[in-house]
N, C-alpha and C positions, 0 to 999 in steps of 0.2 A: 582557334582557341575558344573555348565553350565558355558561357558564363561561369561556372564554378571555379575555372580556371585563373577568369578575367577576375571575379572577385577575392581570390587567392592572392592572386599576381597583387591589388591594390591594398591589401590588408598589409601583406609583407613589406611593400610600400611605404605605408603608413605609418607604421610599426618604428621602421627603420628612420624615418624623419625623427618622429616626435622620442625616440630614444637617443637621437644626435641632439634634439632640440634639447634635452630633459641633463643631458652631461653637462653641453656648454654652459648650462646656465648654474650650473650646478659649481662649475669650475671657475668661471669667468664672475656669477655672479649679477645682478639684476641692473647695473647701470650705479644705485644707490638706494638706501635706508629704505626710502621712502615706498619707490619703486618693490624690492622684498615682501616690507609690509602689508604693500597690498597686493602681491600676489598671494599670498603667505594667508590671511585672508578670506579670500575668495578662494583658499585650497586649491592653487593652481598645480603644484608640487604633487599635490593626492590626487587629482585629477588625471594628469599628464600618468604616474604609476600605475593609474590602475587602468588605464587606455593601452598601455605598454603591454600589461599581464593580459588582457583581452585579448588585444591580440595575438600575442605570442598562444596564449589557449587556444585560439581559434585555428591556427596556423598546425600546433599540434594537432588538433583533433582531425584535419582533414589534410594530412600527411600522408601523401599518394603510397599504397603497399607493395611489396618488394614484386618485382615479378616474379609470375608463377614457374613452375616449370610443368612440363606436359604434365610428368607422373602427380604432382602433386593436384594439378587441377580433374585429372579424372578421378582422383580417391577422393576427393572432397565432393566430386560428380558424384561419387556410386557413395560415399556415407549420406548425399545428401539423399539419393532413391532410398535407402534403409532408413532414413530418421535417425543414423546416427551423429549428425553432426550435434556439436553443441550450441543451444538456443543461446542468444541474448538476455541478456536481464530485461530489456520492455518487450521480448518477446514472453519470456517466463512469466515476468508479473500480469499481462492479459492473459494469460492460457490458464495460472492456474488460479483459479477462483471461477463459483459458482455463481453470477448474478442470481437465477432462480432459487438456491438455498438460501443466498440472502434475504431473495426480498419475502421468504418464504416465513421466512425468521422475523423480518422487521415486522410482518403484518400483526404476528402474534405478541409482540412486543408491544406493539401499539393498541391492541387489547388489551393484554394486561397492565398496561398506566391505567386504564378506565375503571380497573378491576382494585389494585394495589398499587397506585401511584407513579409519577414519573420515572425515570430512572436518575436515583443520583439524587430525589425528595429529601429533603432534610424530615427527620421521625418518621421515619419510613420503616416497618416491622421488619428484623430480621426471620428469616428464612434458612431452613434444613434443604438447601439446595444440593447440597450434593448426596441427600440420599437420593431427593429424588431426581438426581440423572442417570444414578444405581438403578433407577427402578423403571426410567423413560429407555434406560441402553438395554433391562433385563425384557422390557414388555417389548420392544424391537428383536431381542433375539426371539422370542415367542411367536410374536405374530410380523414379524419383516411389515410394519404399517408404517410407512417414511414419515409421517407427522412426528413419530417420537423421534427422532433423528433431529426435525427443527425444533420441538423441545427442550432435549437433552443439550441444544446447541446453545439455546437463550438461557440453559440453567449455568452453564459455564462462562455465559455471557456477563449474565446478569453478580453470579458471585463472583469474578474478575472484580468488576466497577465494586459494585456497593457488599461485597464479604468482609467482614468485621472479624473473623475466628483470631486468637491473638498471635498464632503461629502461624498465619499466612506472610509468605516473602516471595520475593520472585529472583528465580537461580537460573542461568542460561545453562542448558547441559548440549556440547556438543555432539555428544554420543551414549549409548545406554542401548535398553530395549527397542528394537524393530518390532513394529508391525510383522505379524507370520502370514505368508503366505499359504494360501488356503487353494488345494489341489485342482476340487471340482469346480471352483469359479477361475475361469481365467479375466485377463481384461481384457481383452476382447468382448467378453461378455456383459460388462460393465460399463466400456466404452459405447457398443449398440443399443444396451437396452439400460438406459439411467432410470433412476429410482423417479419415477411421477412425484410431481411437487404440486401439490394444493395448496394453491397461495388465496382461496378467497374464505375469509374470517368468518366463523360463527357469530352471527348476532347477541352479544349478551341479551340476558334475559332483563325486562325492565317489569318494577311491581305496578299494579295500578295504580296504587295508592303509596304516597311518600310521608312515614312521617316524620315529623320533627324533632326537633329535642326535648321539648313541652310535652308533647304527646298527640299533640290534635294533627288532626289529616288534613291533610293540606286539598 
């Protein structure tokens, strides 16, 4: 018997005690008053329940699978050489996100705080952000220069959090318009050759001279 097995074997165990222990007393009762009281308490009652539910979770979760048969373990063989099996969800959720878009996004984020304020600043100037992601997705069709991609992405960013328009709401749509697929670009093509991401920030510009609200130079 393998550890997973042995730990298997001592949860069900355990399980099965403190569900015998968790009746009788349930039934029989704590001796007297007093006794209750201070199990009662110290949440021995809530304790004991939710040690039951753990385990019995735990005991599902690693619930040995049916066995296989030949045909079905060679088709899951040969979906698995094709990429057609289906992913897991903590496989899905690492695979699909960009770290380098991200942090492509954040750097220019954190310039423009230095620029126009934190994100989320209380009297913070609104902004016509969604023309210009019209204009950062139109100058992208023009010149394919991937910087507008991390722009157009903090424009949607940024008017998510702090957009103020009075008809803004948020509607989950299960279905509508698809993305069209586009002939000449396959993904293949997409997958070997990703869009270069320049993640290192222009220097804002700083004056020599600061002035005041007085007027004098500091």
């Amino acid at each position: 018997m393998n550890n997973t097995a042995q730990l298997r074997a001592l949860v069900k165990t355990l399980t099965e005690a403190l569900t015998a222990a968790y009746q009788h007393l349930d039934y029989c009762g704590y001796g007297d008053r007093w006794e209750r009281q201070c199990a009662q308490y110290a949440k021995l009652p809530e304790t004991i329940q939710q040690a039951i539910k753990d385990g019995n979770d735990y005991l599902e979760c690693q619930r040995l699978p049916k066995e296989k048969t030949v045909t079905a373990a060679l088709r899951e063989h040969l979906y698995e050489q094709l990429g057609l099996l289906r992913p897991t969800f903590e496989e899905l959720w690492e695979s699909e996100w960009s770290p380098e878009f991200e942090k492509g996004m954040r750097y220019r984020l954190v310039m423009g705080a230095l620029r126009y304020g934190k994100l989320g600043a209380p009297f913070k100037p609104q902004y016509d952000r969604v023309k210009r992601a019209k204009d950062l997705w139109q100058e992208y069709d023009d010149t394919r220069n991937c910087e507008c991609l991390l722009d157009a992405g903090n424009m949607s960013l940024l008017e998510y959090v702090e957009g103020a328009h009075p008809k803004r709401h948020f509607k989950a749509t299960d279905d509508g318009e698809h993305v069209t697929a586009v002939d000449n670009i396959t993904s293949t093509a997409v997958v070997t050759k990703p869009c270069p991401v320049v993640i290192r920030p222009k220097r804002p510009k700083v004056e020599k001279s600061i002035t005041n609200v007085v007027g004098d130079k500091e």
